[in-house]
Every structure is written in structure tokens, then in C-alpha cells.
C-alpha angles and dihedrals in degrees: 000000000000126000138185105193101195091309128184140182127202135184113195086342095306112124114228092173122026120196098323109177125174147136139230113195118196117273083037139136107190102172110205112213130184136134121268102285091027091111103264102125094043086048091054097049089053087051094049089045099250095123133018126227120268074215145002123021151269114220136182131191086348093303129097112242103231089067095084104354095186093053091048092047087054088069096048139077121190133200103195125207091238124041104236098178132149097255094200091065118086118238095260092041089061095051088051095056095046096049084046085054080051107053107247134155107269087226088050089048104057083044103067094024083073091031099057089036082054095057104043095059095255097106087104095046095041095109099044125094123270089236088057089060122100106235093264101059087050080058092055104043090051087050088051082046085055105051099028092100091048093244129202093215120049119189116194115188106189083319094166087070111127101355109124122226098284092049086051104050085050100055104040076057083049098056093041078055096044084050098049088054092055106267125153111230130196111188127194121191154135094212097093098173087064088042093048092051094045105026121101083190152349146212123210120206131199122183097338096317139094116256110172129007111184147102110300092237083044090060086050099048089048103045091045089224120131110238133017099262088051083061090038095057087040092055095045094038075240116198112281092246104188089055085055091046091055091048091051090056092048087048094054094049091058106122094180132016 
């Protein structure tokens, strides 16, 4: 369904992203890991469409999506990492702005505005002001934006931030359930336990590149390492944290320089 061809992004000649190529199918949860600078943001606006690639391209259905990019965007919902929302709407205002972006019956809309609000515990806040709204509840009004239009393509980008234990649980049932009806998930996060559980595979970047593309339980197997974020700071040649940890209790027991 989506598709990267060897696709790059550069800014002033510097690569960001370097030949990434993969592939989400539908009924799918790829999740897509990678410490903060690897590339991870720049590869998600190319997927939504807000920048196009310096190389290579992003296809979906076949079809690169700046060929039509509305009709493209019909077909996507998209959690982002920060909540850029218009704070004097209402909860229920901005769903209906983003299903009238969308196209939908005004009738339909209101439906499953009130509906999805229902259901993610945010009936009681939706006319209240977004910047009245914990973090959280931002979170889950963006995830009922995201699916409001019934997408085939569903990108999450740390979607879990801010949500408390409840919210959570709920979601990691909800994306089982989007995968079960056929959607396509990209899923973008640093909790790797919860990656490691939902996940069908998962693609590991390291300064712009691809570094490993398997199962999470094949990644595992093969690298002979217990969990999934063992794999993952072996793979990135990640900071041996619990070294630093150690200094910075040394540094804070330091009476005189």
C-alpha cells in the first residue's frame, strides 16, 4: 500500500535521510525506530506529503503521491509528535473542521464527532477549549482527528505521549483492531516494549540509513540479545546509559573543583 523506492532527503547537501526503501502492506503495523537525528521525522513528512524527497520516491497504492496529493491525503490519518492544534476551537469544533477538510457529510460528521469523542472519554471536555485540554486529551482528540475519515493509511508519530494508563491500554487494543480491518500503520515510537508487543516489523535507522528490517522477535533470535531495546543500542551503537548514569552521580557528589 505504501511504499518508499530509495528515497533521500537533503538539506544544503547534507543528507538527513540516505536510500531508505520499505514497504507497509495493508493489515500491517511496521513500526519505524531510530534515536532522536537518525532521520525519522524528515522520513514522515515525506510520507504525509509536506516535503518531497531530494531522491527516490513515496508511493502509495502504486501511485506517487504527488500526483494528486488530495486525493492522496483522503486516504491518510495522521497522529503527529507535537500537538499543533488551533486552541481556541473546542474539541468538537476542531473535529468538525478536520472531517469538513475531509469531505464528510455534515450529518456523518456530527455523528461520529460525538461518537469518537464519546468513546475516548472527552464527551464531558468537548466544549471546552483545546487549551484547556492536559496533554493527554490533546493527544486523544488528534488520534479521533486521525481516524475520523476511516483512512487506509495510518501514520503515529510517538502517539502514546501524554496519554495515562487507561488511554494506553486503549490504544495499543485500538491498533491490533485498525490492523485486523486492513489498515496500513506506520508507527513511530520510543516505547519499544510496546513496539516489540504490536509490531509485525520493524525497521531500525541510524543516521539516515536502514540498519535492520525484520520481525521484532527475528531481530532478537538473530542477535542472540534478550528484548527488543537491547537489539535496538546495539544497532545504533546507542550511549552506554548506565556508564553515564554512574558519572552523573559522581558529578553530583563533587564538594570542590
Amino acid at each position: 500500500m505504501l511504499e518508499l523506492h530509495h528515497v533521500s532527503k537533503s538539506y544544503r547537501r547534507i543528507p538527513a535521510v540516505e536510500d531508505v526503501s520499505f514497504c507497509v502492506r495493508a493489515g500491517e503495523i511496521l513500526g519505524y525506530l531510530g534515536p532522536n537525528g537518525s532521520g525519522k521525522s524528515t522520513t514522515v513528512k515525506m510520507v504525509i506529503g509536506m516535503i518531497r524527497p531530494t531522491a527516490g520516491k513515496v508511493l502509495f497504492s502504486g501511485r506517487d503521491i504527488h500526483d494528486d496529493l488530495a486525493a492522496y491525503r483522503v486516504n491518510l490519518g495522521y497522529v503527529p509528535e507535537e500537538a499543533q492544534i488551533y486552541t481556541h476551537l473546542s474539541g468538537l469544533e476542531y473535529l468538525q473542521l478536520v472531517g469538513r477538510l475531509r469531505g464528510l457529510d455534515e450529518r456523518l460528521l456530527e455523528h461520529k464527532a460525538r461518537v469518537l469523542l464519546h468513546l475516548l472519554s472527552l464527551e464531558a471536555a468537548q466544549y471546552s477549549a483545546l487549551s484547556e485540554y492536559s496533554k493527554g486529551m490533546k493527544q486523544r482528540v488528534l488520534i479521533a482527528a486521525a481516524l475520523l475519515h476511516n483512512p487506509r493509511l495510518i501514520v503515529f508519530d510517538e502517539p502514546l505521549s501524554g496519554l495515562d494508563t487507561t488511554s494506553a491500554r486503549l490504544f495499543k487494543d485500538l491498533l491490533v483492531l485498525l490492523a485486523h480491518e486492513g489498515k496500513a500503520i506506520l508507527y513511530i515510537s520510543h516505547v519499544l516494549e510496546v513496539v516489540e508487543r504490536v509490531c509485525d516489523r520493524v525497521i531500525v535507522l541510524s543516521k539516515g540509513r536502514v540498519v535492520a528490517d525484520a520481525a521484532p522477535q527475528d531481530l532478537v533470535r538473530l542477535m542472540e540479545l534478550p528484548t527488543l531495546e537491547s537489539v535496538f543500542a546495539q544497532l545504533v551503537q546507542q550511549t552506554d546509559t548506565e556508564q553515564v548514569a554512574r558519572e552523573v552521580v559522581d558529578a553530583m557528589k563533587v564538594q570542590h573543583a
